[in-house]
TORKOL-4160 file (C-alpha; in steps of 0.2 Angstrom, whole numbers, padded with zeros to 4 digits, m for minus):
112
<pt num="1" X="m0875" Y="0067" Z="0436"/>
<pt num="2" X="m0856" Y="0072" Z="0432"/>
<pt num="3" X="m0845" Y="0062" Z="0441"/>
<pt num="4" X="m0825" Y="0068" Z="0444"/>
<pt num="5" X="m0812" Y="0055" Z="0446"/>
<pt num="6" X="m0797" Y="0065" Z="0454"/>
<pt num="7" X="m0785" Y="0063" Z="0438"/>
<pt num="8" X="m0772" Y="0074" Z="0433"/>
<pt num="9" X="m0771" Y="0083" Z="0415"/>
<pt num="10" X="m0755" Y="0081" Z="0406"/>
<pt num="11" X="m0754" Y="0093" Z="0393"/>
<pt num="12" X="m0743" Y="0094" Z="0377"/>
<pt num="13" X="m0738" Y="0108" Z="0364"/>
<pt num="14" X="m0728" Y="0105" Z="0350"/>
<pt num="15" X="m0715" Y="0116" Z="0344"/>
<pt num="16" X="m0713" Y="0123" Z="0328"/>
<pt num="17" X="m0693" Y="0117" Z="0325"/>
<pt num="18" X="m0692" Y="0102" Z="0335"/>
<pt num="19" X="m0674" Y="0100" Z="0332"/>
<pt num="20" X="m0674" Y="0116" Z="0345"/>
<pt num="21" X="m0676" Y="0113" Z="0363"/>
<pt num="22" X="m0691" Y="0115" Z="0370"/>
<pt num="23" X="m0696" Y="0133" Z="0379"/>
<pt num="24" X="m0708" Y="0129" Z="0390"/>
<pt num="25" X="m0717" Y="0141" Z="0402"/>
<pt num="26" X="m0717" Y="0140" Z="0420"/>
<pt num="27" X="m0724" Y="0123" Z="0427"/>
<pt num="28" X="m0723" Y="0117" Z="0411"/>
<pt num="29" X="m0711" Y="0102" Z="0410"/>
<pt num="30" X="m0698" Y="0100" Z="0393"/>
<pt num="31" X="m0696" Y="0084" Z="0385"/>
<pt num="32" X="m0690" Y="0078" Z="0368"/>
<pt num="33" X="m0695" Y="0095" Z="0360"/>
<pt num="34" X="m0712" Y="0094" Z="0369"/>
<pt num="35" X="m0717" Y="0101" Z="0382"/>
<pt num="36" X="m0729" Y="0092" Z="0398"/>
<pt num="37" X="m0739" Y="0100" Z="0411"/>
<pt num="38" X="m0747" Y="0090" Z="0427"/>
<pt num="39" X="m0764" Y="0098" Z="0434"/>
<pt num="40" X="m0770" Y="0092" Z="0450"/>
<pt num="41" X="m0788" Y="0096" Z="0449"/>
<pt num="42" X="m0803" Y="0084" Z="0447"/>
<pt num="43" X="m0809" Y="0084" Z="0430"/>
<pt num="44" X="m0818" Y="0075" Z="0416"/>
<pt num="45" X="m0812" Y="0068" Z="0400"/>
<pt num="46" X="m0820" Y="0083" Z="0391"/>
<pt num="47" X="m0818" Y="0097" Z="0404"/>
<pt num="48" X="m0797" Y="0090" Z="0403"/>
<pt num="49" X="m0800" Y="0090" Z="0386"/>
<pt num="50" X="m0807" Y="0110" Z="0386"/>
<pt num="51" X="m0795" Y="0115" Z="0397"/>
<pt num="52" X="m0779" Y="0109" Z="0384"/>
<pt num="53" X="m0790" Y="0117" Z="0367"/>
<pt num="54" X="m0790" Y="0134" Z="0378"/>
<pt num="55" X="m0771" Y="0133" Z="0379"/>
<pt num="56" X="m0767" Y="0127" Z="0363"/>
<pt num="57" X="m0763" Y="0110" Z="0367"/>
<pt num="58" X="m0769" Y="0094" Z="0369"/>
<pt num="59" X="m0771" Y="0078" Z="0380"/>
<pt num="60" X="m0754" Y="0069" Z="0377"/>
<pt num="61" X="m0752" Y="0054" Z="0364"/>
<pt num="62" X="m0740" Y="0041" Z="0369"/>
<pt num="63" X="m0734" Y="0035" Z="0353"/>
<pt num="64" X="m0717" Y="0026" Z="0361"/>
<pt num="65" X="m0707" Y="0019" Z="0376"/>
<pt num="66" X="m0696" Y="0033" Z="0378"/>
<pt num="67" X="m0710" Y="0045" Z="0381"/>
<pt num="68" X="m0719" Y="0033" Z="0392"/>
<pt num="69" X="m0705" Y="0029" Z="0402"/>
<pt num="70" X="m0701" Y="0048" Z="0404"/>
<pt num="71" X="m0721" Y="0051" Z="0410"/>
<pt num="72" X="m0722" Y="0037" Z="0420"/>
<pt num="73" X="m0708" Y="0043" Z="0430"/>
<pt num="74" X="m0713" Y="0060" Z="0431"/>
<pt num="75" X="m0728" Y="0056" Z="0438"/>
<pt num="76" X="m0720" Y="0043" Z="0450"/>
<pt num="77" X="m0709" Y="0059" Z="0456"/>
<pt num="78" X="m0725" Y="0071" Z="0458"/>
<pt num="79" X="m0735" Y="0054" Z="0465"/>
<pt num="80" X="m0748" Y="0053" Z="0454"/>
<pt num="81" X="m0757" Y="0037" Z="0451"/>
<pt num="82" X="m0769" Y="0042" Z="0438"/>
<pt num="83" X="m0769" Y="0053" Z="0423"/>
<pt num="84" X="m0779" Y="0056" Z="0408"/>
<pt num="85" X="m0772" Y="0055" Z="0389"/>
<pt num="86" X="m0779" Y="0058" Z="0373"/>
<pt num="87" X="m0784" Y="0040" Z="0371"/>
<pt num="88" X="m0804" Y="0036" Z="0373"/>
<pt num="89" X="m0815" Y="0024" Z="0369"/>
<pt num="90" X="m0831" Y="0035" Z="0366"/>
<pt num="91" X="m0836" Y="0029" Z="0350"/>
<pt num="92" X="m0836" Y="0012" Z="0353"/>
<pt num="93" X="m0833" Y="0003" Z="0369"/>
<pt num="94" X="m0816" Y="m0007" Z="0371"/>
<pt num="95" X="m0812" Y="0000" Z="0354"/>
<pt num="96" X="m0796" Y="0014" Z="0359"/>
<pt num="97" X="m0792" Y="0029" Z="0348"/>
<pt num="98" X="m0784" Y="0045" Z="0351"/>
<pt num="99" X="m0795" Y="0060" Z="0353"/>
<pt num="100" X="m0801" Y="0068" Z="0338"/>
<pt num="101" X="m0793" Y="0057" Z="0325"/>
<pt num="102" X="m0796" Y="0041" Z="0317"/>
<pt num="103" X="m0778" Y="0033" Z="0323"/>
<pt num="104" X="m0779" Y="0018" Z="0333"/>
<pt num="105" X="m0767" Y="0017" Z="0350"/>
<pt num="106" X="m0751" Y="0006" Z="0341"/>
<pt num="107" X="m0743" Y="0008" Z="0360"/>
<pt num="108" X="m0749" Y="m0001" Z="0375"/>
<pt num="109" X="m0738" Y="m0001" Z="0391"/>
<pt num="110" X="m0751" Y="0010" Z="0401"/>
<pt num="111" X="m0750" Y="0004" Z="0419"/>
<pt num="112" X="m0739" Y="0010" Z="0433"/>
């Protein structure tokens, strides 16, 4: 049986020049050359996952405070209190790496 947690998709798309700043397309929000987008329908880790490969993007990676800071109050503002990344635990249990690599998380300030 699937089970949905209603969680939101934040997207991410890299620019080519990131000394530019970031075009993004409508909905999409720009930050630091990146560019994030907030979905508010139930999905699961792979279905979130799909939907990013489909628009050239991927679950965001939260390598810094900066950026956390910036997404925490982004989804404070839209009031959303849980959201998937690209970090998972599918391999191993308790054992956290971001999605389709073989880095380890280095940042851990995930809470509210």
């Amino acid at each position: 049986m699937k089970t949905l947690v209603f969680l939101i998709v934040i997207l991410t798309s890299l620019f080519q020049d990131l000394n530019a700043k970031a075009c993004c397309s409508n909905g999409w929000i720009a930050y630091n050359s990146h560019c994030y987008f907030v979905g508010y329908e139930a999905r699961t880790f792979s279905e979130a996952h799909h939907f990013c490969t489909q628009r050239e993007a991927y679950l965001v990676r939260i390598d810094d405070y900066l950026e956390n800071n910036f997404l925490k109050n982004m989804l404070k503002r839209s009031n959303v209190i849980r959201a998937w990344t690209g970090l998972t635990d599918q391999r191993a249990e308790g054992f956290w790496q971001w999605y389709g690599t073989n880095d380890h998380a280095a940042f851990y300030d995930w809470g509210p």
